[in-house]
VOPAGU-2260 file (C-alpha; in pm, 1 decimal, decimal comma):
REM VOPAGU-2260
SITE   aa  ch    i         X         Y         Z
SITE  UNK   A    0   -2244,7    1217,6   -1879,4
SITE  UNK   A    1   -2171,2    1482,8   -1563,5
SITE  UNK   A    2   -1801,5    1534,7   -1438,5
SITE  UNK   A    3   -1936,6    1373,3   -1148,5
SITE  UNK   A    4   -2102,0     983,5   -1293,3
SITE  UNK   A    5   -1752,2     969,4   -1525,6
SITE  UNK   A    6   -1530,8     977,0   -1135,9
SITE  UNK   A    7   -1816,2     749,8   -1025,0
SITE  UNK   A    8   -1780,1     514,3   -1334,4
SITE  UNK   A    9   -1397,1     567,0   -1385,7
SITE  UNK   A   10   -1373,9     458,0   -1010,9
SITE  UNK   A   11   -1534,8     130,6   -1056,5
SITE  UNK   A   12   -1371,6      50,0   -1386,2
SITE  UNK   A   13   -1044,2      91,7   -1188,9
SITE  UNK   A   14   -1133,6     -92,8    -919,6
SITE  UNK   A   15   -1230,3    -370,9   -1157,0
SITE  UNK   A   16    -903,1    -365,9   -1368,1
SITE  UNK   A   17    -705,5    -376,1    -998,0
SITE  UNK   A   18    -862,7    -645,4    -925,4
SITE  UNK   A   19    -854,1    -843,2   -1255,8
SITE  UNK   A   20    -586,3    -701,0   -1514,9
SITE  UNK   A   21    -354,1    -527,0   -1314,6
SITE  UNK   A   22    -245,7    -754,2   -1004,3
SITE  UNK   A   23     -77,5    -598,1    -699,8
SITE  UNK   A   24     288,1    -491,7    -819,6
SITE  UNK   A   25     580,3    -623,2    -577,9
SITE  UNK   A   26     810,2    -384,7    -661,4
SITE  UNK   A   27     602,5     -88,8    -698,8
SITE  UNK   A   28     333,1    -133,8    -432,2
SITE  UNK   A   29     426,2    -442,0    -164,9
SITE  UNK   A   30     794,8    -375,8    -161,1
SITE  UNK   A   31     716,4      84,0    -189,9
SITE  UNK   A   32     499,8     -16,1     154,2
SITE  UNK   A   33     729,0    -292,6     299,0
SITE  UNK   A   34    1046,9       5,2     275,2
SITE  UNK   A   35     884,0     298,3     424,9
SITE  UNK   A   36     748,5      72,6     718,8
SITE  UNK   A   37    1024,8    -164,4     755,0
SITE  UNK   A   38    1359,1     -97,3     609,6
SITE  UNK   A   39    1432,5      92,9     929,5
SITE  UNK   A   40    1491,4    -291,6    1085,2
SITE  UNK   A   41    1487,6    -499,7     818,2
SITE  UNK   A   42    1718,2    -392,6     501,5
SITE  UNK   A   43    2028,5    -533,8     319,9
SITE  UNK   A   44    2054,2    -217,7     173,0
SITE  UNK   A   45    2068,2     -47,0     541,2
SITE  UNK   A   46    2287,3    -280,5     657,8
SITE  UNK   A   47    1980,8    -355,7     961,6
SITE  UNK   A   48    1871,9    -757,6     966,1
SITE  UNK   A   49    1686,1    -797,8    1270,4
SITE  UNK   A   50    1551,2   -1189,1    1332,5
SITE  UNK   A   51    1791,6   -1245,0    1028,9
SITE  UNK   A   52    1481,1   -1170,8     795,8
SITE  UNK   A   53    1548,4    -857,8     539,8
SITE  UNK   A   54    1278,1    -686,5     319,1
SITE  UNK   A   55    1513,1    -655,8      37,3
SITE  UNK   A   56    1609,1   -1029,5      -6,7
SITE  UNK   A   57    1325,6   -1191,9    -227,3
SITE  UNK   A   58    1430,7   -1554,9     -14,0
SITE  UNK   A   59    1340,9   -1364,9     327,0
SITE  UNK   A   60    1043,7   -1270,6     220,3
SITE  UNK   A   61     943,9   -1598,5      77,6
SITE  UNK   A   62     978,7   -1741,1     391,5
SITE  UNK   A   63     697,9   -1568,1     502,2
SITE  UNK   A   64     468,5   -1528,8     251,3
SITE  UNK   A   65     245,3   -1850,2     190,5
SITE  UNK   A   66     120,3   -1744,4    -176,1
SITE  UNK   A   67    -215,7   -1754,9    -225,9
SITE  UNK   A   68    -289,0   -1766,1     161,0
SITE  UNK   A   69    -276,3   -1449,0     362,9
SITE  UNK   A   70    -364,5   -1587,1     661,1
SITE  UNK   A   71     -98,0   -1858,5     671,1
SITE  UNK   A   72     148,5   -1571,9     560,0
SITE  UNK   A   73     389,1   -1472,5     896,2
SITE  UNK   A   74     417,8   -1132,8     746,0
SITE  UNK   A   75      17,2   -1080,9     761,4
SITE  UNK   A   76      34,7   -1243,6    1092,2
SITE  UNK   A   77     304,1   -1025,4    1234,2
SITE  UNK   A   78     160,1    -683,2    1097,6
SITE  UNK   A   79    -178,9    -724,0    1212,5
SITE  UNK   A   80    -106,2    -793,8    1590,8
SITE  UNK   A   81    -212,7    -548,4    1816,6
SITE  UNK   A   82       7,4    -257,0    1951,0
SITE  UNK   A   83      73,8    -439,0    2258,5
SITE  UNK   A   84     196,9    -772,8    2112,6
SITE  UNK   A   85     548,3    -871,3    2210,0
SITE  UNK   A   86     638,3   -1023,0    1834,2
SITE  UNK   A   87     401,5    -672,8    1654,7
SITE  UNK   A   88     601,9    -525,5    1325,0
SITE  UNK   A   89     706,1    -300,0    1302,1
SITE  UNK   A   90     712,9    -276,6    1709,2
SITE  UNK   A   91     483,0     -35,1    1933,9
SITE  UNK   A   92     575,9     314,7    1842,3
SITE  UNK   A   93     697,0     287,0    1507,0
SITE  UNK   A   94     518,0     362,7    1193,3
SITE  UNK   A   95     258,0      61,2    1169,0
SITE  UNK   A   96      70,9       2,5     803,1
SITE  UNK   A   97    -213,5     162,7     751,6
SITE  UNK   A   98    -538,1     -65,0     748,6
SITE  UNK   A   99    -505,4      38,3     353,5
SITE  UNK   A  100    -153,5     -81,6     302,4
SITE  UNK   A  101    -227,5    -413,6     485,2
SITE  UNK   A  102    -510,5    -518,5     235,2
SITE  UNK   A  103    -273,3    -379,5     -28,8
SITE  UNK   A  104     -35,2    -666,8      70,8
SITE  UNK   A  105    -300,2    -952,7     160,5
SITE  UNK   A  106    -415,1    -860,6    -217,2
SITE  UNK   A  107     -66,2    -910,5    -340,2
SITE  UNK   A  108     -54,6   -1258,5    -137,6
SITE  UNK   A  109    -377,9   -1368,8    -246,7
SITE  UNK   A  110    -327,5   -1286,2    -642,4
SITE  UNK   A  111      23,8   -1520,0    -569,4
SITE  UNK   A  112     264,0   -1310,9    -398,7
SITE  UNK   A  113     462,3   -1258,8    -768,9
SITE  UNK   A  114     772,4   -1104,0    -717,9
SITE  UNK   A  115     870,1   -1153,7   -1061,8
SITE  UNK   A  116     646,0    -817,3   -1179,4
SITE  UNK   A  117     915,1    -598,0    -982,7
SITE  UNK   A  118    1125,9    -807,1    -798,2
SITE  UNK   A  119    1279,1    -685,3    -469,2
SITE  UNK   A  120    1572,8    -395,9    -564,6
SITE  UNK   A  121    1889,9    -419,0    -407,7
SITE  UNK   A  122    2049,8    -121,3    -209,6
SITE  UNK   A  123    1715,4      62,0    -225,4
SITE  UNK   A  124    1695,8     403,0       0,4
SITE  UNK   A  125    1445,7     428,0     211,1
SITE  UNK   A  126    1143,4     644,0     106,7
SITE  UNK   A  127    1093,4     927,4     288,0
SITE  UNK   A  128     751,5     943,4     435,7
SITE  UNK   A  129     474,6    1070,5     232,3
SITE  UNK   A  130     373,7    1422,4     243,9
SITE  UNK   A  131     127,8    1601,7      14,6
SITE  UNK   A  132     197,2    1534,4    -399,6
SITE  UNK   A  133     439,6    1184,8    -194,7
SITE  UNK   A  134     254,1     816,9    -323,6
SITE  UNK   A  135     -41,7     714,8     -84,9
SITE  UNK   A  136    -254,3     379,6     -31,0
SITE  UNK   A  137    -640,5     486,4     -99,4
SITE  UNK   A  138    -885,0     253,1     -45,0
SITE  UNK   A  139   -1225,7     268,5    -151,6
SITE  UNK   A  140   -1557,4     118,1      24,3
SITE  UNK   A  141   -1532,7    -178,6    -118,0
SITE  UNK   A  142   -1193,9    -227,5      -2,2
SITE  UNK   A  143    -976,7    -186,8    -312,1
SITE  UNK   A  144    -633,8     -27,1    -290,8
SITE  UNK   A  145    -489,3     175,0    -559,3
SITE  UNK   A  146    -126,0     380,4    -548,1
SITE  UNK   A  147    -143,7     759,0    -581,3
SITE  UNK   A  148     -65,0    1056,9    -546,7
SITE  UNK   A  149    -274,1    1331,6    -361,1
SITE  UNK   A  150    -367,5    1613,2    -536,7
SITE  UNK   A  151    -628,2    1783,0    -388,2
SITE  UNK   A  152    -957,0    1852,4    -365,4
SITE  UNK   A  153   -1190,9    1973,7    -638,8
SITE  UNK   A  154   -1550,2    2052,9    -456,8
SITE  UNK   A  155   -1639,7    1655,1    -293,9
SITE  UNK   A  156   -1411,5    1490,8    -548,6
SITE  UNK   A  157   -1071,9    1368,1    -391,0
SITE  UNK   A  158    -792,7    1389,8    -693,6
SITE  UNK   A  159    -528,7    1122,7    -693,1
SITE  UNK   A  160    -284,6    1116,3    -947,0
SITE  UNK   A  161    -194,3     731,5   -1060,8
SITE  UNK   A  162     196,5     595,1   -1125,2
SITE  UNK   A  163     114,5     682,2   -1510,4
SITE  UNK   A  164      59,3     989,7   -1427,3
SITE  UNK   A  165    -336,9     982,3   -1539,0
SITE  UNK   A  166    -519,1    1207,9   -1265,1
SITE  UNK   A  167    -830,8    1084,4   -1141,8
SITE  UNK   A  168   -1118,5    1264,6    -971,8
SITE  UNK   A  169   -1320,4    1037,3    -708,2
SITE  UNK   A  170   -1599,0    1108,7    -446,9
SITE  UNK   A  171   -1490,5    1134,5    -114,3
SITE  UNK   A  172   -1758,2     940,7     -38,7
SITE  UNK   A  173   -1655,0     657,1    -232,2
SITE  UNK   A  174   -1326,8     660,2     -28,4
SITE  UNK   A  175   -1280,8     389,4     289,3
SITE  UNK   A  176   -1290,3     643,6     638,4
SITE  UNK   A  177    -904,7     618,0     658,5
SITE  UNK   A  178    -888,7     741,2     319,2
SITE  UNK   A  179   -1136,1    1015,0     399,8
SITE  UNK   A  180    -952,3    1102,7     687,0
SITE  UNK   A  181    -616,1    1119,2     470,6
SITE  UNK   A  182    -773,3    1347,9     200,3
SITE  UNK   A  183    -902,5    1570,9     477,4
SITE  UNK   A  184    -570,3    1581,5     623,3
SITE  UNK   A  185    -361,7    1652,5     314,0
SITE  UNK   A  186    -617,8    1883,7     191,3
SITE  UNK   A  187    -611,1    2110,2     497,2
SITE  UNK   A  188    -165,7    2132,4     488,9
């Protein structure tokens, strides 16, 4: 088998075991998206509850989260306004999820929305925001989101390394074009 069919089939099998095995990880993923994007406004730990509704609080976010339904969920709703939207979070000019992070977190809702996997930390400091080597959503064509790492590029292959620290080599063609567009952009810094 080439270098380049094992990324091919080592892609797919991980795509299949996020989607099956491994479910979307509050802690880890949802909540690791939900503090870099939100804390800012929304955080116990920051002392910040805007429209008394905190990130950090596992009964604030269950209040808007319908498991199971994404599109009933207020926190879908309210993330996937447009820019010019009076009630848009986080609010025109701030740092807005990536189209990668939000099916990241409509996968989390539709698996159950289980906070029980990681549930919400207390005090947690806010990440600071990702630079090259810093934990990434990547998204492939077929719309699955992993967590990982950038690594770099080794000739078309885009290498992530995963929480576990397993590195994985994938085509950049296999990627979804904001993913592309990431790799491109953290390759060339």
């Amino acid at each position: 088998m080439s270098p380049r069919q094992f990324a091919a089939t080592l892609f797919i099998a991980s795509s299949c075991l996020a989607s099956s095995a491994f479910a979307v990880d509050f802690k880890s993923q949802v909540f690791t998206i939900l503090n870099q994007k939100c804390a800012e406004c929304h955080s116990v730990a920051k002392d910040k509850i805007k429209g008394k509704f905190a990130i950090d609080r596992v009964d604030d976010m269950k209040k808007h989260v319908k498991a199971g339904e994404p599109t009933k969920s207020t926190l879908v709703y309210t993330v996937t306004l447009p820019d010019d939207d009076e009630e848009v979070m986080p609010p025109k000019g701030k740092n807005r999820l990536t189209p990668a992070e939000v099916t990241l977190l409509k996968s989390w809702i539709q698996e159950g929305a289980n906070f029980d996997a990681g549930a919400a930390p207390t005090a947690a400091p806010a990440a600071p925001a990702p630079a090259a080597g810093g934990v990434l959503s990547w998204t492939n064509t077929e719309g699955k989101a992993i967590q990982a790492s950038f690594e770099g590029m080794q000739g078309a292959d885009v290498v992530l390394k995963t929480a576990d620290g397993t590195r994985h080599a994938f085509p950049l063609s296999k990627l979804s074009p904001e993913s592309q567009a990431q790799a491109k952009k953290l390759a060339s810094q």
